[in-house]
N, C-alpha and C positions, 0 to 999 in steps of 0.2 A: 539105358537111360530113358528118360521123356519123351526127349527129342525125337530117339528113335524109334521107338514105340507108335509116337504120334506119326512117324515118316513109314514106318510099315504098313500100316492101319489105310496110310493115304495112300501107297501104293497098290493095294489090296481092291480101295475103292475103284480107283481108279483102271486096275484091268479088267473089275466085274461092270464097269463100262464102255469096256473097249475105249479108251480114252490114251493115248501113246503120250508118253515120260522119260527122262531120263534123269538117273541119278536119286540119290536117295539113300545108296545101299556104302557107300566111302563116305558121304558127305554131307552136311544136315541141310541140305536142297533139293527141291526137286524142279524138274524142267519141263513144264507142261505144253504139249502140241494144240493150240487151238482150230487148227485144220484152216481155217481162211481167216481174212482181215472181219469179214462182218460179225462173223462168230467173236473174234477177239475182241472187236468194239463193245459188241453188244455185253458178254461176261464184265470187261473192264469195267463198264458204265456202271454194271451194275452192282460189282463188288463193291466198288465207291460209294452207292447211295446205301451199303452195309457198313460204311465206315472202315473198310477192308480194302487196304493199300500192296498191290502186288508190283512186282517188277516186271515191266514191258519196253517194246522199242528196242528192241535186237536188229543189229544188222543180216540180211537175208545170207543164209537161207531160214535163218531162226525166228522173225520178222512175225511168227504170229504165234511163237512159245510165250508163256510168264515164266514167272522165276515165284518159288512160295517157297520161303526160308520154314525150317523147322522150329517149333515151338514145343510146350508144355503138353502132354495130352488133351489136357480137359479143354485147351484150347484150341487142338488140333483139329479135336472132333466137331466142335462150334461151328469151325471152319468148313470144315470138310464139307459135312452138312448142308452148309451154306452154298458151298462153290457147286453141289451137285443139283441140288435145288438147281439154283440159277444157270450151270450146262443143261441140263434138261429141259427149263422151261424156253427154250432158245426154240426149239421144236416148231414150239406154240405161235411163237413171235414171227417167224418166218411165212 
């Protein structure tokens, strides 16, 4: 399907950045580890000013995962794109 296509693609992205996930492979979710709160602010903030709404605020020890439901391809990749841009430019920011 789409979905999964677009959730393999994002798994794929996401261990060629060393970037730790769960889930993806049962389920049309995935669970991304942001590594600390500043990190997590900083991504949130800015998937928001992309008009890009993810699920955050887990109770710990999950407290700095998102939650990014699966979608279409073509909008997976948009995404994806997107989200790696903005983990990388975090670098910068720091």
């Amino acid at each position: 399907s789409e979905v999964k296509k677009g959730l393999k693609k994002f798994q794929k992205v996401m261990k060629k950045n060393n970037i730790s996930f769960i889930g993806g492979n049962q389920s049309c979710f995935i669970f991304v580890n942001l590594e600390n709160i500043k990190k997590y602010n900083y991504i949130i903030k800015n998937l928001k000013k992309n008009n890009i709404y993810v699920r955050g605020n887990w109770p710990k020890p999950y407290n700095n995962y998102i939650l990014i439901s699966g979608t279409y391809f073509k909008q997976f990749n948009i995404f994806t794109n997107k989200f790696i841009k903005i983990f990388n430019s975090f670098s910068l920011y720091e």
